[in-house]
PDB file with one MODEL, atoms N, CA, C and O in Angstrom:
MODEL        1
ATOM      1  N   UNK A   1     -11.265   7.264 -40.353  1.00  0.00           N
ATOM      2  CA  UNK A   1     -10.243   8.176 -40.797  1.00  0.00           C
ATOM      3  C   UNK A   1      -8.996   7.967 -39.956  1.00  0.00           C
ATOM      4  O   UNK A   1      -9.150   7.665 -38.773  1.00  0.00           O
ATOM      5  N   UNK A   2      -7.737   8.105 -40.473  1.00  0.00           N
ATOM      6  CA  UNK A   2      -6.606   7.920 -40.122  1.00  0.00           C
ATOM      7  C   UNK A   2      -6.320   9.116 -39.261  1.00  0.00           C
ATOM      8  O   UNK A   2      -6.739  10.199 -39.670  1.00  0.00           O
ATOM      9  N   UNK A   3      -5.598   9.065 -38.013  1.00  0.00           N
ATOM     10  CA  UNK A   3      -5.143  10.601 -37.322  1.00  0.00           C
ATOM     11  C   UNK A   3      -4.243   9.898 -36.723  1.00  0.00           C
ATOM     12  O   UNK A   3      -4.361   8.737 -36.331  1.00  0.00           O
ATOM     13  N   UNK A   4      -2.890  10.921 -36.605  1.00  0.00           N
ATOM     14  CA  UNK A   4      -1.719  11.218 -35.621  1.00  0.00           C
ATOM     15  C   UNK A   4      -1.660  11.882 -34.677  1.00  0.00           C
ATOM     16  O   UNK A   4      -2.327  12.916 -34.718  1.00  0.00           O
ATOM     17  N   UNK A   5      -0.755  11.563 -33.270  1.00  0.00           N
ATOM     18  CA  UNK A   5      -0.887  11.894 -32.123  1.00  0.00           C
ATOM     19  C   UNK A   5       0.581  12.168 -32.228  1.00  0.00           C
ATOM     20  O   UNK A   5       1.308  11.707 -33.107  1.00  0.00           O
ATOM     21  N   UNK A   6       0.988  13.037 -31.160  1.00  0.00           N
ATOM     22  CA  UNK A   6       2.424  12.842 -30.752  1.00  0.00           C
ATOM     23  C   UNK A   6       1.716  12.644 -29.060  1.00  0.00           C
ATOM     24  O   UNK A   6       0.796  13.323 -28.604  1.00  0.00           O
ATOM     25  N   UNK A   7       2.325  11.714 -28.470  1.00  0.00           N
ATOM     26  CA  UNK A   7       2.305  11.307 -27.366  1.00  0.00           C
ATOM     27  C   UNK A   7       3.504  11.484 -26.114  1.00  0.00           C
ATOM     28  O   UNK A   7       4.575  10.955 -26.411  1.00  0.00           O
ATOM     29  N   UNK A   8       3.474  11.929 -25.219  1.00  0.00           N
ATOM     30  CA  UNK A   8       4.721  11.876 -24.493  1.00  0.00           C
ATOM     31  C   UNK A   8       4.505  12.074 -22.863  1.00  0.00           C
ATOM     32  O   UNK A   8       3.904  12.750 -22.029  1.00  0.00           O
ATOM     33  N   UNK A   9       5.448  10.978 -23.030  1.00  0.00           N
ATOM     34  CA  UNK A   9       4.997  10.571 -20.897  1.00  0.00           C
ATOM     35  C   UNK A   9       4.890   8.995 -21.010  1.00  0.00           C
ATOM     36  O   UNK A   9       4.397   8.360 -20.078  1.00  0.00           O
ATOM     37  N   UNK A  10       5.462   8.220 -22.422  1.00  0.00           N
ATOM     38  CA  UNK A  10       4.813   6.754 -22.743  1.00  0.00           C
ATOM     39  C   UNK A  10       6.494   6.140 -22.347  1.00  0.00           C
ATOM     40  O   UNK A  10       7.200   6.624 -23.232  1.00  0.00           O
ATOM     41  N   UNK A  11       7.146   5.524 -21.657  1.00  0.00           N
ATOM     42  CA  UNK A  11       8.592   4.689 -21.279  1.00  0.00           C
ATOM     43  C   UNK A  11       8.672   3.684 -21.699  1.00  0.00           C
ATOM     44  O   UNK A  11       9.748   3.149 -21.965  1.00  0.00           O
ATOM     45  N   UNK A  12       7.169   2.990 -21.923  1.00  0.00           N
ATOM     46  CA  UNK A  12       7.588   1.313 -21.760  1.00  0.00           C
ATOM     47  C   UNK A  12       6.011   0.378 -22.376  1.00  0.00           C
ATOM     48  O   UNK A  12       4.877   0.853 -22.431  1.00  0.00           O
ATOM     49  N   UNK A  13       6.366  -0.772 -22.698  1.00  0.00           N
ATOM     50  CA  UNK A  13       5.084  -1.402 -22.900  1.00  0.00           C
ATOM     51  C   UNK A  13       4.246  -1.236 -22.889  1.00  0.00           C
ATOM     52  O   UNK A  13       3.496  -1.029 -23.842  1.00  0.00           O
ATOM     53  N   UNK A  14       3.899  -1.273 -21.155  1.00  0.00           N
ATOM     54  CA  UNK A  14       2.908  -0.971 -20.071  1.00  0.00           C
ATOM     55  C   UNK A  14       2.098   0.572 -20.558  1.00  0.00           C
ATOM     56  O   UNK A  14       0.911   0.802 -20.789  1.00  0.00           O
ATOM     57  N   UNK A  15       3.331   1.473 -20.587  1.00  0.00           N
ATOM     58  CA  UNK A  15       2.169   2.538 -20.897  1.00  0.00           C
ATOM     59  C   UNK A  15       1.446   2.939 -22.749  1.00  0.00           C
ATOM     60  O   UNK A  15       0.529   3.648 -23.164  1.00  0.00           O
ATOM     61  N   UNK A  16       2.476   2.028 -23.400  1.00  0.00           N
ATOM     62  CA  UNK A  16       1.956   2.048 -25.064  1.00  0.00           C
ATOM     63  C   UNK A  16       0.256   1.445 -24.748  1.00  0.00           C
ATOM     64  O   UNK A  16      -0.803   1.834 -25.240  1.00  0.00           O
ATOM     65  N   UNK A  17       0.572   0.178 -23.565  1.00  0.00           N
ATOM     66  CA  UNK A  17      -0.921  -0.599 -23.654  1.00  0.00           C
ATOM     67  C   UNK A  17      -2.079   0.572 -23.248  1.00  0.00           C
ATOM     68  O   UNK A  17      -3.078   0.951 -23.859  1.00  0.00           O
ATOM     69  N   UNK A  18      -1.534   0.954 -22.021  1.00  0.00           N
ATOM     70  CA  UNK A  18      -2.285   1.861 -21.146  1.00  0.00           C
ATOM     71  C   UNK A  18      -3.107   3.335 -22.610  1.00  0.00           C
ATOM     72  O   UNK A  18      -4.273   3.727 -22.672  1.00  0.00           O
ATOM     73  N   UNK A  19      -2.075   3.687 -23.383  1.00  0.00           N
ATOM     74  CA  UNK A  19      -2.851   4.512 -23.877  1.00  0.00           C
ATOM     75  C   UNK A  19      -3.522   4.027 -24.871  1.00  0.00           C
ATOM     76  O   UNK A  19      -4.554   4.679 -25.031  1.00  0.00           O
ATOM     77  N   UNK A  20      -3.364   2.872 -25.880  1.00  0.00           N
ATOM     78  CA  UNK A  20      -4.279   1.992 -26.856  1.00  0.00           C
ATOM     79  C   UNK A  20      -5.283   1.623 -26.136  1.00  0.00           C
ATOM     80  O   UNK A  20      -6.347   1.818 -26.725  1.00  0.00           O
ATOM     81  N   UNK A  21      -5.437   0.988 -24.689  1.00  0.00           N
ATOM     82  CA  UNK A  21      -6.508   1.096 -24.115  1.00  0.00           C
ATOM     83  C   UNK A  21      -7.900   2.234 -24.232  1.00  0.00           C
ATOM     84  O   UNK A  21      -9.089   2.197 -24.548  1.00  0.00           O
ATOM     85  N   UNK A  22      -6.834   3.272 -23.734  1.00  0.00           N
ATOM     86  CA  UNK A  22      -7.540   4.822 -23.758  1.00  0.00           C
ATOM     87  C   UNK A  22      -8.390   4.604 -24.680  1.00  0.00           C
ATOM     88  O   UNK A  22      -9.615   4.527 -24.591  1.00  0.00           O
ATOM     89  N   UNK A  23      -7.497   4.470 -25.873  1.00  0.00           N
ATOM     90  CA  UNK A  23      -8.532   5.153 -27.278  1.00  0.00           C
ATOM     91  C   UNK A  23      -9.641   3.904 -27.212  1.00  0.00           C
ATOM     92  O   UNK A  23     -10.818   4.148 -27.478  1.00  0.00           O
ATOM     93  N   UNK A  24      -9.364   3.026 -26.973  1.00  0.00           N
ATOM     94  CA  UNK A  24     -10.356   1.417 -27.046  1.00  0.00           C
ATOM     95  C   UNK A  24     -11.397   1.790 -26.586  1.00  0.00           C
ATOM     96  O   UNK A  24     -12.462   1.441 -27.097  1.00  0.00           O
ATOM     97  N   UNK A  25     -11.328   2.719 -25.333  1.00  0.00           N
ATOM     98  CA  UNK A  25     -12.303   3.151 -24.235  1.00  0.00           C
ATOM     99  C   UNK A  25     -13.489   3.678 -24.921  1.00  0.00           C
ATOM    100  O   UNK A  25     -14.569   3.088 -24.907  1.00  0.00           O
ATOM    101  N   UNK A  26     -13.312   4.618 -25.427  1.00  0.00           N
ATOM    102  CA  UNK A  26     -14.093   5.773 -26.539  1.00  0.00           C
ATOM    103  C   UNK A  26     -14.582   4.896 -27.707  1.00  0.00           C
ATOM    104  O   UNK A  26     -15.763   5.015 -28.031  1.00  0.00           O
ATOM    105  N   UNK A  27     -13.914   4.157 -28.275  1.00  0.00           N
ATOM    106  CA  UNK A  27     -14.273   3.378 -29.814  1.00  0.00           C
ATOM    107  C   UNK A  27     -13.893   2.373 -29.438  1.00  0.00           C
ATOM    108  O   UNK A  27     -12.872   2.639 -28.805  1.00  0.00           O
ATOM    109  N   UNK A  28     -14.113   1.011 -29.409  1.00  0.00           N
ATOM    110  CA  UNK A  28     -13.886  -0.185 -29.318  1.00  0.00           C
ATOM    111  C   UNK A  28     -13.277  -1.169 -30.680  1.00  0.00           C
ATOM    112  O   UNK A  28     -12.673  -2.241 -30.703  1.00  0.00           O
ATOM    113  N   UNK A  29     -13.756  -0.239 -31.759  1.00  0.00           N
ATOM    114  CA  UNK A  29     -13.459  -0.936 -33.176  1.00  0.00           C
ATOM    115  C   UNK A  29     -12.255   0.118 -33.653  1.00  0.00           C
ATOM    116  O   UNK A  29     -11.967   0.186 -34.848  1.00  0.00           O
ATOM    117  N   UNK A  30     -11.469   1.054 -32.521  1.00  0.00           N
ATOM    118  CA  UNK A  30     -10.309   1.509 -33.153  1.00  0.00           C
ATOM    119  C   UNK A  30      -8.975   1.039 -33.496  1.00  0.00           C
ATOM    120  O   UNK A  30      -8.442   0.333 -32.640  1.00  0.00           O
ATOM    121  N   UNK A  31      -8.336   1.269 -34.535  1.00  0.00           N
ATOM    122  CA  UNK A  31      -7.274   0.219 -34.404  1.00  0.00           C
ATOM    123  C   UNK A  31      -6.076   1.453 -34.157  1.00  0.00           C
ATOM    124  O   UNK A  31      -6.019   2.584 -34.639  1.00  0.00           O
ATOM    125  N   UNK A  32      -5.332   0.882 -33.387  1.00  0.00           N
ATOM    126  CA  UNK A  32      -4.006   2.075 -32.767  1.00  0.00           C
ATOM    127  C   UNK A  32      -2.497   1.364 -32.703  1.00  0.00           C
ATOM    128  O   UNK A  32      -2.016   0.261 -32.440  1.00  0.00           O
ATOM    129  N   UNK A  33      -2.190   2.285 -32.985  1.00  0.00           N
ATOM    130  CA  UNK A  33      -0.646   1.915 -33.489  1.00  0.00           C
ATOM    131  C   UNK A  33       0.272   2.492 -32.730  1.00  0.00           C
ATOM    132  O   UNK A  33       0.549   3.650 -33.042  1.00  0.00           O
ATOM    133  N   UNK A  34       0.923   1.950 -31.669  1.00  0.00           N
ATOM    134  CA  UNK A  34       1.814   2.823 -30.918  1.00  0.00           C
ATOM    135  C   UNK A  34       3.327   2.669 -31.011  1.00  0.00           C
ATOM    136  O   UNK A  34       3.891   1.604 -30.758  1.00  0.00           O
ATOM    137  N   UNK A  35       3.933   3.735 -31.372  1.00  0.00           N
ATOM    138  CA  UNK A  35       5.474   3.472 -31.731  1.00  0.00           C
ATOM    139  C   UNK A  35       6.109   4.168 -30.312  1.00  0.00           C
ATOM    140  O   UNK A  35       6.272   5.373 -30.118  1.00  0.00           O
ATOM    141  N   UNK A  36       6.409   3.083 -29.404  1.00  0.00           N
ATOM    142  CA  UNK A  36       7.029   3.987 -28.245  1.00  0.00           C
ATOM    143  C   UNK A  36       8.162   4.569 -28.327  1.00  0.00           C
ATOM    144  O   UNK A  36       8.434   5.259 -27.344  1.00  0.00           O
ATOM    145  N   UNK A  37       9.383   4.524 -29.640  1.00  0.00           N
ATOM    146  CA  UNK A  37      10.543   5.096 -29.675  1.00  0.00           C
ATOM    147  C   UNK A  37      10.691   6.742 -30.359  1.00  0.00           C
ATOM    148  O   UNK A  37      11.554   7.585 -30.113  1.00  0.00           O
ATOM    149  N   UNK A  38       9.350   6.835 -31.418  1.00  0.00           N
ATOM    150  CA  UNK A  38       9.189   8.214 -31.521  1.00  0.00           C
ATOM    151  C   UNK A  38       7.917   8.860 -30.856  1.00  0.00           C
ATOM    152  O   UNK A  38       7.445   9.993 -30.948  1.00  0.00           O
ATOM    153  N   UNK A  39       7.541   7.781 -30.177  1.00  0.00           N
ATOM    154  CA  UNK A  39       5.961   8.523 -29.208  1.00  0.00           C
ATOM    155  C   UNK A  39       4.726   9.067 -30.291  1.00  0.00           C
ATOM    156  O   UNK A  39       3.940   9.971 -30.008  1.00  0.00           O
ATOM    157  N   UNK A  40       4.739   8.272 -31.656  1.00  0.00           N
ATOM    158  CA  UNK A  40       3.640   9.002 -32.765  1.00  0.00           C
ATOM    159  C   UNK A  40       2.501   7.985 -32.224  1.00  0.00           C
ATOM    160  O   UNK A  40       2.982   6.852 -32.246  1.00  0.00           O
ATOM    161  N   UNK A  41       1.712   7.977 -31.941  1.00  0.00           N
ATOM    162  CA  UNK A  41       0.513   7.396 -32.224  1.00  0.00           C
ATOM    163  C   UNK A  41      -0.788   7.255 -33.321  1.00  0.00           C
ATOM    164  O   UNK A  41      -1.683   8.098 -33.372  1.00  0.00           O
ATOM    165  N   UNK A  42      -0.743   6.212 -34.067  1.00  0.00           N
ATOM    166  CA  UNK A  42      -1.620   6.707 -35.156  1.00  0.00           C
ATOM    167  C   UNK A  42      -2.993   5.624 -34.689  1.00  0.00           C
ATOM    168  O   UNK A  42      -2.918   4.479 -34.243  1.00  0.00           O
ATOM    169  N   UNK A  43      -3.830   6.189 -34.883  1.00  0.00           N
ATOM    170  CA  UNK A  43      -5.354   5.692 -34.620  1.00  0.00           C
ATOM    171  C   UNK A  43      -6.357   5.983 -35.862  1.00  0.00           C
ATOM    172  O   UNK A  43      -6.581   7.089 -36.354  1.00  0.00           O
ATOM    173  N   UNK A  44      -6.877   4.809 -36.235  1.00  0.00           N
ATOM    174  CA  UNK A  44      -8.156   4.946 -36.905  1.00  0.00           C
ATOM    175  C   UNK A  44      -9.363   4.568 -36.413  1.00  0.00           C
ATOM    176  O   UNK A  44      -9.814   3.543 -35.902  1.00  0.00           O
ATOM    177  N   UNK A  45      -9.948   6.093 -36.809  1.00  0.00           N
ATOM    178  CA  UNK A  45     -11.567   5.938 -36.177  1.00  0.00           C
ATOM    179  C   UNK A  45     -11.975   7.029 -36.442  1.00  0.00           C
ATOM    180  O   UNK A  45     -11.380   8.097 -36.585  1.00  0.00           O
ATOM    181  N   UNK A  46     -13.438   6.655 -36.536  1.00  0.00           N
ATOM    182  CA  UNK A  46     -14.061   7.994 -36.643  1.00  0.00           C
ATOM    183  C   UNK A  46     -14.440   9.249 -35.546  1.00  0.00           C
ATOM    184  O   UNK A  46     -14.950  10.359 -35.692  1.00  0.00           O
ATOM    185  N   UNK A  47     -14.098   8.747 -34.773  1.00  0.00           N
ATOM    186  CA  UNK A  47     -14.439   9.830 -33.277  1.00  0.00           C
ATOM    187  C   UNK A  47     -13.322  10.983 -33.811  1.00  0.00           C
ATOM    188  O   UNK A  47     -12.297  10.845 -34.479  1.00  0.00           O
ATOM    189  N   UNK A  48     -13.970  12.192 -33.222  1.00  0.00           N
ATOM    190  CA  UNK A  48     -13.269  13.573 -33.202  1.00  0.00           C
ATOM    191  C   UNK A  48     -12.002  13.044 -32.192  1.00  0.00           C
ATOM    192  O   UNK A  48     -12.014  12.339 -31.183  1.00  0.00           O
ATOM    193  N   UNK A  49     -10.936  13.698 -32.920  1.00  0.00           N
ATOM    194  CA  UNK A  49      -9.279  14.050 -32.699  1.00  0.00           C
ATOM    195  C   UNK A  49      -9.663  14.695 -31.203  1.00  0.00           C
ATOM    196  O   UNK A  49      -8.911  14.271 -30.325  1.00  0.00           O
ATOM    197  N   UNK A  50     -10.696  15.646 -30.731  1.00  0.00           N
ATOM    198  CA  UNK A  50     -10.327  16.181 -29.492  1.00  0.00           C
ATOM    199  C   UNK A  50     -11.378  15.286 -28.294  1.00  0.00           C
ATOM    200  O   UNK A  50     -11.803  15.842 -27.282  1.00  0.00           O
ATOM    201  N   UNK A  51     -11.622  14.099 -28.578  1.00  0.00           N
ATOM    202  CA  UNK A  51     -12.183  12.947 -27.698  1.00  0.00           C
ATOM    203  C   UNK A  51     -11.146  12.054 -27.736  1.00  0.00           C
ATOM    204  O   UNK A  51     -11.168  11.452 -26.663  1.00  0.00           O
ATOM    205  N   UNK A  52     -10.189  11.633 -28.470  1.00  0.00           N
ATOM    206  CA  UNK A  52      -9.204  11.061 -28.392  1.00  0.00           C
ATOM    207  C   UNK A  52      -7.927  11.700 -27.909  1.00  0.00           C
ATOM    208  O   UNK A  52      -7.151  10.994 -27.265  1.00  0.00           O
ATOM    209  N   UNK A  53      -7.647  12.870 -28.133  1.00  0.00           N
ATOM    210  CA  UNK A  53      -7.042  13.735 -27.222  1.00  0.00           C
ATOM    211  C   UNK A  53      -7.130  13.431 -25.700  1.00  0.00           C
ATOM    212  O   UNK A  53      -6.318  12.899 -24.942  1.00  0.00           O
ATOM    213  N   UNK A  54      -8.528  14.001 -25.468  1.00  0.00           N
ATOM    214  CA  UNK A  54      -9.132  13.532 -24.180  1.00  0.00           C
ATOM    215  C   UNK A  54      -8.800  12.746 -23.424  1.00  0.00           C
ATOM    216  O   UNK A  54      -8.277  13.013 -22.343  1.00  0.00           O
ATOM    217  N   UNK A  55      -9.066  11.509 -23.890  1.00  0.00           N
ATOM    218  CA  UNK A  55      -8.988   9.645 -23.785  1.00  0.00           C
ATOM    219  C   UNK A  55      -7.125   9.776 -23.330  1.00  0.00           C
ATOM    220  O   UNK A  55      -6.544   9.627 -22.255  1.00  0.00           O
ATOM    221  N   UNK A  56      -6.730  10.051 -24.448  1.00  0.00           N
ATOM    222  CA  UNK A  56      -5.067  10.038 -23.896  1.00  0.00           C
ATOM    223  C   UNK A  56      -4.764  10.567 -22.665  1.00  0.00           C
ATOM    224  O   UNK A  56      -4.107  10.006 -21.788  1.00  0.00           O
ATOM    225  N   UNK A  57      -5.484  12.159 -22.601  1.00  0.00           N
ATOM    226  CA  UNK A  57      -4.997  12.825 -21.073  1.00  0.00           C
ATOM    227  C   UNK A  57      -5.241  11.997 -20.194  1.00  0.00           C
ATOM    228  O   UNK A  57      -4.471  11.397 -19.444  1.00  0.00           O
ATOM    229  N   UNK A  58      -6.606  11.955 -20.313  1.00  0.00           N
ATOM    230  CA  UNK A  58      -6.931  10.743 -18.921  1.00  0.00           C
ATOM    231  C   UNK A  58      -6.547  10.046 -18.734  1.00  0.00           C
ATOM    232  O   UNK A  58      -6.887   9.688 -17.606  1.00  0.00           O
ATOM    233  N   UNK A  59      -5.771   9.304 -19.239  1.00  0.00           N
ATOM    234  CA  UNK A  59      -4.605   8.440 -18.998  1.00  0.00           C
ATOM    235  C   UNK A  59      -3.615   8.449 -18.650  1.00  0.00           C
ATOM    236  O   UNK A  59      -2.851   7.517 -18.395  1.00  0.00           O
ATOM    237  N   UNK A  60      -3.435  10.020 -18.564  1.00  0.00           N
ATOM    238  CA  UNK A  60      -2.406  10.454 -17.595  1.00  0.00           C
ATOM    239  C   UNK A  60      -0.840  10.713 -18.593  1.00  0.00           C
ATOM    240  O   UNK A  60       0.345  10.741 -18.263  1.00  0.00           O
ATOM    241  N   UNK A  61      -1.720  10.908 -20.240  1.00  0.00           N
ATOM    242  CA  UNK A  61      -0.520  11.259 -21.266  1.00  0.00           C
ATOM    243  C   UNK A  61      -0.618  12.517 -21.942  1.00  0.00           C
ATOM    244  O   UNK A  61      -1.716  12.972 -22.263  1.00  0.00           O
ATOM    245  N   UNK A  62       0.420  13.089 -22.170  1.00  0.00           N
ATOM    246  CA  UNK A  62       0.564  14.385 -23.049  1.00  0.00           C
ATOM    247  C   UNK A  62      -0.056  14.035 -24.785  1.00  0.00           C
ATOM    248  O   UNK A  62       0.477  13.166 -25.476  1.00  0.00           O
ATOM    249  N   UNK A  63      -1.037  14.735 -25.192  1.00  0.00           N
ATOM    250  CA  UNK A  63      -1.205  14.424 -26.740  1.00  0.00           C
ATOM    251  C   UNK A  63      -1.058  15.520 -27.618  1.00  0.00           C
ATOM    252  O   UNK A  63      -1.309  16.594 -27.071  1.00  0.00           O
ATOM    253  N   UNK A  64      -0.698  15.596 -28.923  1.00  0.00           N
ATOM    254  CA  UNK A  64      -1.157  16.289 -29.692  1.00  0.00           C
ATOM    255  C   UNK A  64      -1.240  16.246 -30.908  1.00  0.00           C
ATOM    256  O   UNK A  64      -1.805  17.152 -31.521  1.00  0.00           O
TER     257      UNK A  64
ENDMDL
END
């Protein structure tokens, strides 16, 4: 299933990778889409929205 994030705390490359990582962490077969100029993140996968939530904080990013 398709889900949107708004993400924020992401500046640069480095941290678009850092949070596609995140979600990789949790699901390995997720595919994530990071637009660092409006901070949307879209991810497909089946894991619950509030484990991917999660995955983002720990990374040290704002989600919602």
């Amino acid at each position: 299933m398709s889900q949107k994030f708004q993400v924020s705390g992401m500046s640069c490359d480095h941290c678009a990778g850092l949070v596609k990582g995140a979600v990789e962490t949790i699901d390995p077969s997720a595919q994530v889409t990071v637009d660092l100029e409006s901070g949307h993140v879209d991810v497909v996968s089946e894991h619950p929205r509030q484990d991917i939530i999660a995955a983002i904080e720990n990374a040290g990013y704002r989600a919602a």
